[in-house]
C-alpha positions as MATLAB code, in Angstrom:
seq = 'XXXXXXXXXXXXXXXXXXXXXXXXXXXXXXXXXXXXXXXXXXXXXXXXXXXXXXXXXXXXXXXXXXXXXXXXXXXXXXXXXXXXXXXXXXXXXXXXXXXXXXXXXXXXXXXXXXXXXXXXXXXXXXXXXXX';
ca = [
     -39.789   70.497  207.760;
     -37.792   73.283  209.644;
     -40.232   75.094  212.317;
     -39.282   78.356  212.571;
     -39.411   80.767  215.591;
     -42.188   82.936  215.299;
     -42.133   86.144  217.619;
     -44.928   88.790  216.261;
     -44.925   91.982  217.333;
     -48.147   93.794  218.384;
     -48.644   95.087  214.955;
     -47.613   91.773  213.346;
     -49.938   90.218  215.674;
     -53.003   92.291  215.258;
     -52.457   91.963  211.132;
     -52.349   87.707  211.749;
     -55.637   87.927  213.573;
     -57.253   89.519  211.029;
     -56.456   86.930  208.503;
     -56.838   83.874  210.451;
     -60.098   85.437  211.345;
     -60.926   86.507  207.618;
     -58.340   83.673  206.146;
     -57.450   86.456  203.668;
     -57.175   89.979  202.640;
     -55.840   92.381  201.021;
     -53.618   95.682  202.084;
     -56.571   97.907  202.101;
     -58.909   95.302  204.193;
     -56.478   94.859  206.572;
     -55.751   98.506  207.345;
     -59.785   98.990  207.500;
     -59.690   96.154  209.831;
     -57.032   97.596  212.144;
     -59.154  100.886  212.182;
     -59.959  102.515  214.241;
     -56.999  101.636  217.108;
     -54.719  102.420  214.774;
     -54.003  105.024  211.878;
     -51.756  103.647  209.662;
     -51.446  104.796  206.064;
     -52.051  102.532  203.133;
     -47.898  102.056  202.797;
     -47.229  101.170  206.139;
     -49.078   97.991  206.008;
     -48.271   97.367  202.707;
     -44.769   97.173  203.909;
     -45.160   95.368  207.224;
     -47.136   92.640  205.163;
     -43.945   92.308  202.670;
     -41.718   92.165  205.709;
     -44.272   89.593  207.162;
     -43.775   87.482  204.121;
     -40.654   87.590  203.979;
     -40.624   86.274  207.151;
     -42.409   83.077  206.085;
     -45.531   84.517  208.150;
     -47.762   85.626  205.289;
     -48.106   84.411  201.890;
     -50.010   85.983  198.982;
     -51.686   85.421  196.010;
     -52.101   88.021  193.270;
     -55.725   89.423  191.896;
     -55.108   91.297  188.904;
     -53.050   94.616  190.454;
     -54.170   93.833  193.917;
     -51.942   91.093  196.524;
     -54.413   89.238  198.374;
     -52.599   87.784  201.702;
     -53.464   84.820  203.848;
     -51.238   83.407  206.988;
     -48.773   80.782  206.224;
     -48.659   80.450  209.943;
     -51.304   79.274  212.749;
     -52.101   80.915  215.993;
     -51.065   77.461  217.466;
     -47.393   77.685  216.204;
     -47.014   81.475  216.999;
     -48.373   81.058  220.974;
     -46.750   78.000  221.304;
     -43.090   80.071  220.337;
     -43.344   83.372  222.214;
     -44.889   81.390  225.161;
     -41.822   79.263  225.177;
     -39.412   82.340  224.911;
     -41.217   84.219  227.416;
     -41.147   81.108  229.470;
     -37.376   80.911  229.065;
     -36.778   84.007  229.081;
     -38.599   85.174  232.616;
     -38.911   82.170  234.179;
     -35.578   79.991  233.301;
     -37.955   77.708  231.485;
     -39.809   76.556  234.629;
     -43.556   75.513  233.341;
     -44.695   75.824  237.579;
     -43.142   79.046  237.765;
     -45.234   80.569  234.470;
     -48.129   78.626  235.804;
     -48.258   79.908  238.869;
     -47.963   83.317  237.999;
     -50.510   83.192  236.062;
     -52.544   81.898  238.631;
     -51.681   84.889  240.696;
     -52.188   87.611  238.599;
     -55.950   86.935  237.412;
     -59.102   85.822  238.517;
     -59.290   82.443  237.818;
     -62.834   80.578  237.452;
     -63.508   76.903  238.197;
     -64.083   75.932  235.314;
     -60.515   77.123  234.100;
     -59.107   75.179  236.837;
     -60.869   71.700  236.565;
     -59.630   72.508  233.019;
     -55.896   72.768  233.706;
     -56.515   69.878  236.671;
     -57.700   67.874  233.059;
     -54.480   69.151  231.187;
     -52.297   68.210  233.774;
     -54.035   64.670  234.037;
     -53.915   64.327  230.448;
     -49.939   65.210  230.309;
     -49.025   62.487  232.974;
     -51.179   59.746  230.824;
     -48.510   60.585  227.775;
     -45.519   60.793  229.749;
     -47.015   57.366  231.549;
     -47.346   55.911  228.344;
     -44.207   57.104  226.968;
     -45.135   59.456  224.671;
];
C-alpha cells in the first residue's frame, strides 16, 4: 500500500473533523456543521468534498440523489504528515528542535511532561530492542 502525503488545509481540515467525529455526512450536514465560523454556500462544499475525494481523503457512498461522505483517511495519518513537513520544513527535520519549541511557546502541565518523559522512555526501549 502507497501512503500518501496528506497536507489539509484549514477548510479541508475542519470538513475531516466533522466526519471522523460524525463518521459520515452529507454536503448539507457538513456545511451546518461548519456553521456558524464559516458561511459557505451549499456549492462550495460540495466542491471542496469532490476535490477532497479526489484526493483519496474522502470517499462516498450514494443515498438515492444525496452523496453521503465518510474519511478514507485518519487523524493519525494526516498529523503524523504535516507534522513531519512542518518538522522538515522549519526545523531541518530536528525532532529536539520542534520539541523544544513547543516546550517554549505554551504552558506545559506535569502531567504532559511525565507523559513525554514516558514517550521518550518508551522510544529508547524500541530502538534498544531493535525495532
Amino acid at each position: 500500500m502507497v501512503i500518501r502525503k496528506q497536507h489539509l488545509a484549514e477548510l479541508q481540515m475542519a470538513i475531516m473533523q466533522i466526519l471522523w467525529d460524525r463518521e459520515e455526512a452529507t454536503v448539507a450536514e457538513v456545511r451546518e456543521a461548519l456553521l456558524p465560523d464559516r458561511q459557505l454556500a451549499y456549492t462550495t462544499v460540495g466542491t471542496m468534498l469532490t476535490k477532497m475525494e479526489n484526493n483519496g481523503q474522502v470517499e462516498h457512498r450514494s443515498d438515492g440523489r444525496v452523496n453521503i461522505y465518510a474519511a478514507s483517511i485518519g487523524p493519525g495519518q494526516v498529523k503524523r504528515t504535516m507534522i513531519s513537513d512542518l518538522a522538515a520544513r522549519l526545523f531541518s527535520g530536528s525532532v529536539t528542535d520542534v520539541v523544544c519549541h513547543l516546550l517554549d511557546g505554551r504552558p506545559v502541565s506535569r502531567e504532559e511532561l511525565a507523559e513525554l518523559r514516558k514517550l521518550i522512555r518508551d522510544k529508547e526501549n524500541e530502538l534498544d530492542s531493535g525495532s
